[in-house]
C-alpha positions as CSV (number, residue, x, y, z in Angstrom):
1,X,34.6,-25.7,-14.7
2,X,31.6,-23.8,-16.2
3,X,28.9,-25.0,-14.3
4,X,31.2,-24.8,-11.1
5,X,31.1,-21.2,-11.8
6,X,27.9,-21.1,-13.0
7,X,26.4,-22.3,-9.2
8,X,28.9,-20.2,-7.4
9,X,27.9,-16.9,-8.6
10,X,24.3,-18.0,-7.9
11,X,24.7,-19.2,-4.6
12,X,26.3,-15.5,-3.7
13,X,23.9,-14.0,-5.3
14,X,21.1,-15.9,-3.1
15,X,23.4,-15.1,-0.2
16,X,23.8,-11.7,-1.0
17,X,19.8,-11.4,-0.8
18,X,19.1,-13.3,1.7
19,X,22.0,-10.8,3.7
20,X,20.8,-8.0,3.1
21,X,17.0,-8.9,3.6
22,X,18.1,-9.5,7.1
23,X,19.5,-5.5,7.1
24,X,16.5,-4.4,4.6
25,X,13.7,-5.9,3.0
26,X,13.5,-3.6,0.3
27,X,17.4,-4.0,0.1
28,X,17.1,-7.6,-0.5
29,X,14.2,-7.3,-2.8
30,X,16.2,-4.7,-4.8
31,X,18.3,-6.9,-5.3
32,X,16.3,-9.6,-6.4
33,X,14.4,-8.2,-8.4
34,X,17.4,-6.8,-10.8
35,X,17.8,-9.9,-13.9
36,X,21.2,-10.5,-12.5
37,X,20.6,-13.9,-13.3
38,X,19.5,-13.2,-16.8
39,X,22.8,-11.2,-17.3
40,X,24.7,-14.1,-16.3
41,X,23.1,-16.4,-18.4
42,X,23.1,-14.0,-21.6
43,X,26.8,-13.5,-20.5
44,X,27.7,-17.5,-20.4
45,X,25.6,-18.4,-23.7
46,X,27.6,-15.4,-25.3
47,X,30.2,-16.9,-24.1
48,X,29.5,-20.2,-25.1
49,X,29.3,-19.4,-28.4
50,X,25.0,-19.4,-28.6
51,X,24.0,-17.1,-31.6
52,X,22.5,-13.5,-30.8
53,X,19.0,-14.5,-32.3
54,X,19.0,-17.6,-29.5
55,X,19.6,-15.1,-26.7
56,X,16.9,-12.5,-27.7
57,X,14.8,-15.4,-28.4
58,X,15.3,-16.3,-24.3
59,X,14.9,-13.2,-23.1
60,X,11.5,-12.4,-24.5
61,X,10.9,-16.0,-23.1
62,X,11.4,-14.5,-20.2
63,X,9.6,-11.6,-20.7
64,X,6.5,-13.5,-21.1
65,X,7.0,-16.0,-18.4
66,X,7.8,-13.6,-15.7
67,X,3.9,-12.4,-16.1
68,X,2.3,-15.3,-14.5
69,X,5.1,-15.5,-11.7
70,X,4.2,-11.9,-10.3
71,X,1.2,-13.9,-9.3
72,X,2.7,-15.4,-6.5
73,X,3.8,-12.3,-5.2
74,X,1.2,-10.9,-5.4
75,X,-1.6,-13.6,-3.5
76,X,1.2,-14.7,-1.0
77,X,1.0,-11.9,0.9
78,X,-2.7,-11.5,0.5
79,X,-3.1,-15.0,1.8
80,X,-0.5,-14.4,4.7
81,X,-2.7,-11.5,5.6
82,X,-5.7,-13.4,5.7
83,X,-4.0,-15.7,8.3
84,X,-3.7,-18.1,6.3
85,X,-0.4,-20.3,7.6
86,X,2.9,-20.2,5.7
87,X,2.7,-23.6,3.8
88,X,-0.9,-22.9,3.0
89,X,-0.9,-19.2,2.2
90,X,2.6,-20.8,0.0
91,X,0.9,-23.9,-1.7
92,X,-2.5,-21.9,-2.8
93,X,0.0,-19.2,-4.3
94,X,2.4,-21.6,-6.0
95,X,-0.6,-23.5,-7.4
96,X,-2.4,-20.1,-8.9
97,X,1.2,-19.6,-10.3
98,X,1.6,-22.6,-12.1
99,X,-2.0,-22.0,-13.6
100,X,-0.4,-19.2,-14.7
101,X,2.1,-20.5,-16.6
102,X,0.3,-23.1,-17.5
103,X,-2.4,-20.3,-19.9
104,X,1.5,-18.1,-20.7
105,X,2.7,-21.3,-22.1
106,X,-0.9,-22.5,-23.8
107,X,-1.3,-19.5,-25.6
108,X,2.4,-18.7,-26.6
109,X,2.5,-21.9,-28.2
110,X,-0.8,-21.4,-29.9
């Protein structure tokens, strides 16, 4: 039952963006960019009985690991300008990304 609701409040929340982004762009990315995931998975491990010092400890994981992912939003669009296609200007982005995590998670666990 828990992970039933657990993928329908995410898929309406990825409706909901991808709705309003049809109305707004900055709508949609509003929304998006609010941790409304996070809350829901503070929320459920709360709920699930997970200890307080096991959900600060996730959300300064996230903290540091959504550094490297404003990379991709930031050199997608560059790329896209540049005329780069969609799957290219996409794969260069995603692959400077995952460097990125790749140094967040070498020197966190240093």
């Amino acid at each position: 039952m828990h992970f039933f609701t657990k993928t329908l409040l995410s898929a309406l929340i990825i409706s909901a963006v991808t709705k309003l982004s049809e109305k707004s762009t900055i709508g949609g990315a509003f929304l998006k960019s609010l941790p409304l995931t996070s809350f829901l998975v503070f929320f459920f491990m709360k709920y699930e009985g997970r200890s307080n010092i096991e959900i600060s400890r996730l959300s300064w994981d996230i903290f540091f690991l959504v550094i490297p992912s404003l990379i991709l939003f930031v050199t997608f669009p560059v790329f896209l300008d540049r005329g780069l296609s969609f799957g290219v200007s996409l794969s260069f982005s995603t692959a400077l990304m995952l460097s990125g995590y790749f140094l967040t998670l070498r020197l966190l666990s240093a």
